[in-house]
C-alpha positions as CSV (number, residue, x, y, z in Angstrom):
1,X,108.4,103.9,120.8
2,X,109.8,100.6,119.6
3,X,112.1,98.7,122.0
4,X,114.6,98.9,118.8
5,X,114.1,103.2,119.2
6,X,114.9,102.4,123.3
7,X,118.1,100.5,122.5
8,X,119.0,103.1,120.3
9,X,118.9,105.8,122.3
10,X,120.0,103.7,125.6
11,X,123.2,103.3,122.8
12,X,124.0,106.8,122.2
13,X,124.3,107.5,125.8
14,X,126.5,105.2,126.7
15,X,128.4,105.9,123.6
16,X,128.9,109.4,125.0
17,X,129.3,109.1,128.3
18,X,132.3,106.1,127.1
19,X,133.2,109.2,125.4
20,X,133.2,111.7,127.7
21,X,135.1,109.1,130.7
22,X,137.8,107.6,128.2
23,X,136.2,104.9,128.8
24,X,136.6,102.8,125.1
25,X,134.6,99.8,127.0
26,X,131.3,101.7,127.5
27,X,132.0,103.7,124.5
28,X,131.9,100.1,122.3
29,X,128.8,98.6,124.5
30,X,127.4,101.9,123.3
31,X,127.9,101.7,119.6
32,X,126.4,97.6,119.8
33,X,123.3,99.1,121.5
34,X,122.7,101.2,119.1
35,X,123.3,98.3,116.1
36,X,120.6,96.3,118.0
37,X,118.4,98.5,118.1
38,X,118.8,99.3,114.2
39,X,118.4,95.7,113.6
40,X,115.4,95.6,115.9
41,X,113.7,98.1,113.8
42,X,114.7,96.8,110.6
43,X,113.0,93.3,111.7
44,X,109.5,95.3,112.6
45,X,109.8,97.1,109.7
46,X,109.9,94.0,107.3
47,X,107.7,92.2,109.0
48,X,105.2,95.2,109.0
49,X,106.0,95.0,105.1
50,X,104.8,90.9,104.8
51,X,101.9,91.4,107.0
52,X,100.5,94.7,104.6
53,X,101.5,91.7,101.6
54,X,99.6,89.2,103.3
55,X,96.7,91.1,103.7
56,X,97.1,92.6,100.3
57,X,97.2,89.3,98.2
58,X,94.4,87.8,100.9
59,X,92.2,90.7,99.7
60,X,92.7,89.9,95.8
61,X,92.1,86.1,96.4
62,X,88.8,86.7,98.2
63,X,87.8,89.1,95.2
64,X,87.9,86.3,92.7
């Protein structure tokens, strides 16, 4: 699990426990958690994405 997943679903709780209290504060700190950790993942995922291209066009240049 990626520490973008843990932010994620650190978020949701205290989205729904803001929810649960009334409390709008915990509630919002709940919603940004949850935005990091999207963006976290979004970051691993693209540079997953340029490493598997790296490799890739490595691969062809060594095969010429």
């Amino acid at each position: 699990m990626s520490n973008g997943d843990m932010d994620n679903i650190k978020g949701k709780g205290k989205e729904g426990l803001g929810k649960v209290t009334g409390d709008k504060e915990t509630e919002r700190e709940g919603q940004m958690d949850q935005a990091k950790g999207k963006a976290k993942n979004a970051v691993e995922g693209a540079k997953d994405n340029l490493s598997q291209a790296a490799g890739k066009a490595s691969d062809a240049a060594d095969r010429k």
